[in-house]
N, C-alpha and C positions, 0 to 999 in steps of 0.2 A: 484506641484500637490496638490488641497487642499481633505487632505486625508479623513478629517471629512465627506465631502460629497461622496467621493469614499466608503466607507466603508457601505455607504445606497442603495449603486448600488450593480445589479446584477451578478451572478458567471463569466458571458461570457466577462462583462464590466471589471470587477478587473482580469480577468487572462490576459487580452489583456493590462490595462492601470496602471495596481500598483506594487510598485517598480521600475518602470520607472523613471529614472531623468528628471527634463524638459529641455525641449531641443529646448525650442520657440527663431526663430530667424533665420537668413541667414547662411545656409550651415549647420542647424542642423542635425545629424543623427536619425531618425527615428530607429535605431535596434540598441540596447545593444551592449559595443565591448567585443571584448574578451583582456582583458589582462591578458598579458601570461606570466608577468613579476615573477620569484618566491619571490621576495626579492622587499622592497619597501623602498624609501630613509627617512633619517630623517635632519630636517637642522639645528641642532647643538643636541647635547649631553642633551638639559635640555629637550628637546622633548620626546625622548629616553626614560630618565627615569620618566618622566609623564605617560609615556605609560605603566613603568614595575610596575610603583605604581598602574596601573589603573585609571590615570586619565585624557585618552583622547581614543579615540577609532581609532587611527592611526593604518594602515595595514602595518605591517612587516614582515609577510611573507606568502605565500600561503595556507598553511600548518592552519594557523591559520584567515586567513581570506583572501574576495578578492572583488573588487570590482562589477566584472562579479557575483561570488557565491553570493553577498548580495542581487545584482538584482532577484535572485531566490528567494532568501529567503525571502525576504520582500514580495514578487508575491505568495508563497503561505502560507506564515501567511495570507496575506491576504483573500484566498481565504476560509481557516479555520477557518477566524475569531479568528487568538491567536494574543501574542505579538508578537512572534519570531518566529524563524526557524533554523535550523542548514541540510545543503544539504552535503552530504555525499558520499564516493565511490561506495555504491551498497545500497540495499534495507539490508541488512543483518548488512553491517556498522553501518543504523543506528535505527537496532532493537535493536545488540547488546550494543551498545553505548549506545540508551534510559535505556536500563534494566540496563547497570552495571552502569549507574549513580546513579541508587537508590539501586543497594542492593551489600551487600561483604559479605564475608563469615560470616555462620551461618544465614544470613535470611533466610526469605522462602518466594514461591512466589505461586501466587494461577492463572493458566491457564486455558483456555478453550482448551480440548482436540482437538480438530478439527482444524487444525494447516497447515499455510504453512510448509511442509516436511523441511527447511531448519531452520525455528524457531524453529521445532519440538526436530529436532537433537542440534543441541545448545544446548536447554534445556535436552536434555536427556544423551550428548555426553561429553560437558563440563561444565556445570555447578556446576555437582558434584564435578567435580577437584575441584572448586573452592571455595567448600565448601556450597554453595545454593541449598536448598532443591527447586523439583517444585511439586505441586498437580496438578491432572490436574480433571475438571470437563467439565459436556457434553454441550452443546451448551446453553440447556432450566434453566443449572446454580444447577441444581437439588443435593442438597446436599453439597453445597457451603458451608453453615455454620458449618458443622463439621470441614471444613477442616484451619479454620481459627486460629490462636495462637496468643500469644503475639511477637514470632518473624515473623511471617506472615508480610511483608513491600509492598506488590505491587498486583494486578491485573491486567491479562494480557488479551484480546479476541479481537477477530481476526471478525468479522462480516460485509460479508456473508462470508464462510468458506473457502477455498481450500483444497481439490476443488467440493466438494457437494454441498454450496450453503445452509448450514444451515445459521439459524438465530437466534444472539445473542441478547438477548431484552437490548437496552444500558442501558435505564434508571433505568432498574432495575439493572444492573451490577455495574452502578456511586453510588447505590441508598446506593447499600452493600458496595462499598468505601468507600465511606463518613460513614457511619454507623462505618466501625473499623478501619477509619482512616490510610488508605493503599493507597499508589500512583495508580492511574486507569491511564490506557496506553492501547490506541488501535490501531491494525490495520488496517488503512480506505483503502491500495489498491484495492480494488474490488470493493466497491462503488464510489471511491474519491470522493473528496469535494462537486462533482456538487448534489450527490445523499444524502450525508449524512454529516452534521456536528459535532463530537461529544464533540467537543470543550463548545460548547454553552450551551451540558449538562453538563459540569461540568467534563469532562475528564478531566486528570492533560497533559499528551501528547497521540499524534498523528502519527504516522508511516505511508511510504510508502516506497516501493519500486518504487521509481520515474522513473525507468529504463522502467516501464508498461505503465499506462494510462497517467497522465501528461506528459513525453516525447512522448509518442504516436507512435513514429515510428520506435523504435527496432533498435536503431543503438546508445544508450549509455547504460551503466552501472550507475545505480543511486540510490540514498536513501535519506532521508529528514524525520527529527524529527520536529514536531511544539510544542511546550505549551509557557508556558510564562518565558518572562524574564529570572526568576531566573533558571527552571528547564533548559533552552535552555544556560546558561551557563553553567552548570554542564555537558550537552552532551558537550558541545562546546568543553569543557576540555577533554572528553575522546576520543574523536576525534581525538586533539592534539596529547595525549598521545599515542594511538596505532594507529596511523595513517593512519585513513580510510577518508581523507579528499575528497573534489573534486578535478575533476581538470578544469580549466576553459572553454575548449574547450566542454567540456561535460555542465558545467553548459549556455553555451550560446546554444547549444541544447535544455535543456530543458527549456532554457526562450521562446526559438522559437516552442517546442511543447503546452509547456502551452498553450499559446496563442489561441490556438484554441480547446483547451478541451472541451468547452461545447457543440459547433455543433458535436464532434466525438462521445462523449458519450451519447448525441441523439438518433444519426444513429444507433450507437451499439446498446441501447437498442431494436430500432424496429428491427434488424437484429435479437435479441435476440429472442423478444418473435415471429416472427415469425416461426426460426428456433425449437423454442422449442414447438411451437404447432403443426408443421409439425410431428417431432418425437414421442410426444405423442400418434401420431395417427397409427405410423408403427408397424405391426407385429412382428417384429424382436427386437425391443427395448422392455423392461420389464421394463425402469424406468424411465423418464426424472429429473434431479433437475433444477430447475429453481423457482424462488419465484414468478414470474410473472403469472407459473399458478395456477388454485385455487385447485390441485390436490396438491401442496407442501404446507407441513406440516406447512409452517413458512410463505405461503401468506398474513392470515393477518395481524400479524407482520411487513414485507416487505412493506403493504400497509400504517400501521402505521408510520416507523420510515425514511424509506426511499422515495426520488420524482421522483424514476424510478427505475426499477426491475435489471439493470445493465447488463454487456457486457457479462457477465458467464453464461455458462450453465455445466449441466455434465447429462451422459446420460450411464446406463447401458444395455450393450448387451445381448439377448438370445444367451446362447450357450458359456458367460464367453470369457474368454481371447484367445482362438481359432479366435473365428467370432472378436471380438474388431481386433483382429492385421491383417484381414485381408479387414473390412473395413477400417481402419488405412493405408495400403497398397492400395487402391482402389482410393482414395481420389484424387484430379488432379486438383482443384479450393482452395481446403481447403491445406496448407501446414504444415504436419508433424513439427512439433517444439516445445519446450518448451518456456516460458515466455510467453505473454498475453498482452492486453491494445494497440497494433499497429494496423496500418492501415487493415493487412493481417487479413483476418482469420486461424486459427491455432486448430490443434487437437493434442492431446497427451494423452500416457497413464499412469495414474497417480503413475502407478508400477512401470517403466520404467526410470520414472524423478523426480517428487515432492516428490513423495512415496517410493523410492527405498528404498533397507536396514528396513524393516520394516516387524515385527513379523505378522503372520496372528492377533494376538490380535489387536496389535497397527491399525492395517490397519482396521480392524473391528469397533475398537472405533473411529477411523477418518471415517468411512461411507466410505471406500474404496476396490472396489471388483475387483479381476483381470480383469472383463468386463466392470471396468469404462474406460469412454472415452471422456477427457474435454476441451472441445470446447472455443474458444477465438473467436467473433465476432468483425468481421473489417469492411470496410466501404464497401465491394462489394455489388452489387445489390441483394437483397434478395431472387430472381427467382432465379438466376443464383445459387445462395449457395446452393440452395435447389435442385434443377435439378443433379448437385454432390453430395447431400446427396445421393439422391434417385438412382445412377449409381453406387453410393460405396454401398448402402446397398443391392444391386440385389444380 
């Protein structure tokens, strides 16, 4: 594969053809295998310890590499635009793994408040064990510089948000990295790669929970850190060490969801903004978030930094958490569930799952009301969604 010119092609061309081995020739396999092997041979002893010195990149064991896992890995560096990757057990594996590669006790670390519910708690639940202060600041970064110190080591944000859909402006976020010299690490699940690069600003890593949009179809568990080289060894190692690896069966899933991320995340956005301009206009909703319309706070932002308004929405009920659980309950096209990014359309309430265990404060500074209600757009016909909106909200 000559990568040089891959690397000038577009997102739908590198998810379908990079990382791929070539495979020209009689009785070649067209689809990635899965090997499932844990343990990997070596053919005498001086190999061995080439490998323990570091000086050949031989697979020894699953745990710490594979050939199936590279094939991801290499497919969405690529699509990031970094050096590396490191694909992981869950989305949460390799938040945590990104972060404690850079910090140990006594750092600090400076967040955007607006927070997947599961990074959130990390941060709030263990971190302190561990000796790691977090600040958390609001989406627009507002008062970022006080909170900044000489143990301060990382920047964390999450844009567009979970699950409101705020918008984090990156390049001003890289902007204050670089300024005090603190690791920048973002969240791309919500956008992925098709919508947002933040690599090419100057972000040091990348996060997903792969489990969402790149596998697309809600049947693995996944995570994936991208930045370069050097930082993707240092996850690699922590990976290692608290053992959130993959396992291969899942990483040949999401070579097979990649593949086709850029026509899903297409469909999604129109399902989006059609959905979202439906809602805007019903009686019964008091809030729609979506960046796609020009009624949210962070549209032209959205217009700026992203090349599509993305598969999210969230939408606030009249009437709070009553009417939310019983359109919640009404619903017959859209199905009840948490997680995001699959074929299905999906509703959930963000009290319930992402948000549970959270103070009325907490839930207020994440922009989260017992009558939110957020919606995950899949690939059904857009009438059709809409026809179940409008049955559930009678």
């Amino acid at each position: 594969m000559n990568t040089k010119k891959l690397a000038s092609q577009g997102p739908q061309t590198k998810a379908i053809h990079s990382g791929e081995p070539n495979r020209y020739g009689v009785n070649g396999p067209i689809v990635t295998e899965i090997v499932r092997s844990s343990t990997f041979t070596f053919s005498n002893t001086e190999e061995m310890k080439e490998w323990a010195e570091g000086k050949n990149k031989a697979y020894i064991y699953t745990r710490y590499g594979n050939p199936t896992l590279s094939v991801a890995e290499k497919k969405i560096a690529a699509l990031e635009g970094a050096e590396a990757a490191v694909v992981t057990a869950s989305g949460m594996a390799a938040i945590s793994s990104s972060l404690l590669a850079v910090l140990k006790g006594g750092d600090e670390l400076i967040s955007t408040a607006q927070l997947y519910g599961g990074t959130y708690r990390l941060m709030r639940d263990v971190f302190p064990n561990l000796g790691i202060t977090v600040h958390h600041v609001p989406p627009d970064l507002c008062g970022i510089e006080r909170l900044v110190n000489a143990r301060t080591k990382a920047l964390y944000v999450e844009t567009p948000t979970n699950p409101t859909l705020r918008l984090v402006d990156i390049e001003k976020a890289v902007e204050f990295a670089k300024k005090h010299k603190l690791v920048a690490l973002m969240d791309n699940t919500f956008a992925t790669p098709v919508l947002q690069n933040p690599i090419a600003l100057g972000y040091d890593m990348v996060v997903h929970s792969a489990t969402k949009a790149l596998a697309g179809h809600s049947d693995i568990i996944a995570g994936v850190s991208v930045g370069s080289e050097a930082w993707m060894d240092k996850v690699r190692h922590m990976i290692i060490y608290l053992g959130g690896s993959m396992d291969p069966g899942a990483a040949y899933l999401l070579i097979r969801g990649i593949k086709t991320l850029g026509v899903r995340v297409q469909r999604q956005c129109e399902n989006a903004m059609a959905v979202a301009t439906f809602l805007e206009k019903h009686p019964k909703v008091e809030r729609v978030h979506y960046p796609g319309l020009k009624s949210h706070p962070d549209h032209a932002l959205a217009k700026k930094q992203m090349r599509g308004f993305g598969s999210m929405l969230a939408f606030d009920m009249k009437g709070g958490l009553p009417v939310a659980r019983r359109f919640c309950d009404r619903v017959q096209l859209f199905l009840l569930a948490a997680s995001l990014g699959g074929v299905e359309s999906l509703v959930i309430l963000p009290i319930y799952s992402s948000h549970y265990n959270m103070s009325d404060e907490e839930l207020k500074r994440a922009g989260v009301s017992p009558g939110t209600v957020r919606v995950s757009m899949g690939l059904e016909d857009k009438e059709d969604l809409i026809e179940d909106l409008k049955q559930a909200l009678e």
